[in-house]
C-alpha positions in Angstrom: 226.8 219.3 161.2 229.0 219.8 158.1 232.8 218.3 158.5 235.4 219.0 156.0 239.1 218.3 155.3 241.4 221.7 155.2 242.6 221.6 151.8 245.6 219.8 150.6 247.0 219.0 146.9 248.0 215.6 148.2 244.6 214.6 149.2 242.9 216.3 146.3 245.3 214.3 143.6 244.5 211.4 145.7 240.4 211.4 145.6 240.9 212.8 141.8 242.6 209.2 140.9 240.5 206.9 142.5 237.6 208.2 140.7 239.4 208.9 137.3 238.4 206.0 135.9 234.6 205.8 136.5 232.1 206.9 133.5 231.4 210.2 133.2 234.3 210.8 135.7 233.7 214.9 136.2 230.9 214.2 138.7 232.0 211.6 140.7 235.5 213.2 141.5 234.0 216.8 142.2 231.3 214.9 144.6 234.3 213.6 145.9 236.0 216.5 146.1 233.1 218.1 148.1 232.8 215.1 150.5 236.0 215.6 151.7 236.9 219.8 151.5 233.2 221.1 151.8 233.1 222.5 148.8 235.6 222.7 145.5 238.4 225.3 145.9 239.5 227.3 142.8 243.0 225.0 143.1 240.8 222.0 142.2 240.0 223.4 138.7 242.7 222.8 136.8 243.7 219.5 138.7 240.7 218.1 137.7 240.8 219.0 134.2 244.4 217.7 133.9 243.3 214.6 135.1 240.1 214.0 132.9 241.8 215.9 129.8 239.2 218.4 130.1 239.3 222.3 129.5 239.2 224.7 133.0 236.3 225.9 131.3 234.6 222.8 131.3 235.3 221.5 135.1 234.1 225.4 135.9 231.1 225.3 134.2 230.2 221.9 135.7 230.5 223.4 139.3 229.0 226.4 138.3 226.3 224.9 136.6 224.6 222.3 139.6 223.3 223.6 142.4 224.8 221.3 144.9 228.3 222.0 144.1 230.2 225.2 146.5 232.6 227.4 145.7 233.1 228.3 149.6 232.9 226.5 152.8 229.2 226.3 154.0 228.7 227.0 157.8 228.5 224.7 160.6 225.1 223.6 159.5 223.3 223.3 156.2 219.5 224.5 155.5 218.2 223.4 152.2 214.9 225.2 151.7 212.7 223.3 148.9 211.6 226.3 145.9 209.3 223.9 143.8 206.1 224.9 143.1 204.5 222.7 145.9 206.2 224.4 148.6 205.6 227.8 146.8 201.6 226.8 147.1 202.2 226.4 150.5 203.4 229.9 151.9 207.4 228.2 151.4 208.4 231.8 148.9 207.4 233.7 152.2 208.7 231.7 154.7 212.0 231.6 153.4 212.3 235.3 152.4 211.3 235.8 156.0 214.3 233.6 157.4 216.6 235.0 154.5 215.3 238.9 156.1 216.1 238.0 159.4 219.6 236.1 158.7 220.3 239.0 156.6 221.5 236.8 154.0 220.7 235.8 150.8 220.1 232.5 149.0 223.4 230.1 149.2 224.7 232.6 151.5 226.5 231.7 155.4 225.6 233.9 158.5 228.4 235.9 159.6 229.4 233.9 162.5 229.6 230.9 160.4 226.6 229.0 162.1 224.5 228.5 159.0 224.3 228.3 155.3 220.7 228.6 153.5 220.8 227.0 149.8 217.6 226.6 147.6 216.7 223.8 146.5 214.0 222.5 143.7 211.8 219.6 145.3 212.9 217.6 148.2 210.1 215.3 147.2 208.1 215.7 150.3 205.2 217.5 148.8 202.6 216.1 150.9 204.2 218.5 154.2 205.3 221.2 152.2 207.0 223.6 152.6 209.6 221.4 153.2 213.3 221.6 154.1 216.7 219.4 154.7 218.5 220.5 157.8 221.7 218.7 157.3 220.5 215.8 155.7 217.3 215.6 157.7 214.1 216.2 156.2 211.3 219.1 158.0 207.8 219.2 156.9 205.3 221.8 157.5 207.6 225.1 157.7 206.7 227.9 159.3 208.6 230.7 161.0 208.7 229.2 164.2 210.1 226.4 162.9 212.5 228.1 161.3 213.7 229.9 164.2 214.2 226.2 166.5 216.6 225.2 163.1 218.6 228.9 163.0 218.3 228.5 167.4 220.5 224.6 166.8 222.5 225.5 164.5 223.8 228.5 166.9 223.7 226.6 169.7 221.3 228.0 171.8 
């Protein structure tokens, strides 16, 4: 399950300084960021450009740019769905759309009741049981719809 800190200035100013100083500083602090909040908030922008003597633009087109950093909360629960070509060989494209379908959501998108968010994700390095998936940290081999509905079924709590 995904726990986050509401968002405070304080705490964000906080985490910003004790990474400042490492190399190559942006990604540290913003993974930092993340850790704690759940994702980085617009108000994080320019605080972390301030910090690092960096342009807004830059810090945004960082977060922007990889795939693991959010611009919302995520739900309760996080479903990474591997998009590589392995996975693809395996039926994954179909599988997924099919979950996607029947969540009515689309890629890096939460349910509406908050219970899950489905990200994609380009190799989980578990090729040998694709498709393949990370359900809050946890790896899943072998995906198939039923599978798929026992992970959406947890994360609901039923």
């Amino acid at each position: 399950m995904i726990t986050s800190t509401p968002w405070t200035s304080d705490r964000a100013r906080e985490i910003v300084a004790a990474h400042a100083r490492c190399d190559g500083a942006a990604l540290p602090v913003l993974h930092a960021l993340q850790d704690e909040f759940g994702h980085i908030p617009d108000e994080a922008i320019p605080l972390v450009a301030e910090a690092l003597n960096l342009s807004r633009a830059e810090i945004h087109g960082i977060v922007t740019f990889y795939h693991d950093f959010r611009r919302q909360p995520a739900g309760r629960h996080v479903l990474k769905l591997c998009r590589a070509e392995a996975c693809q060989s395996m039926n994954g494209a179909a599988v997924a759309q099919g979950l996607l379908a029947t969540l009515g959501i689309g890629w890096g998108e939460t349910t509406p009741d908050g219970s899950l968010t489905v990200e994609g994700v380009f190799c989980l390095g578990l090729c040998a049981c694709a498709p393949s998936a990370l359900y809050d940290g946890e790896p899943i081999g072998r995906l198939d719809p039923g599978t798929l509905d026992e992970v959406v079924r947890e994360a609901r709590g039923l």
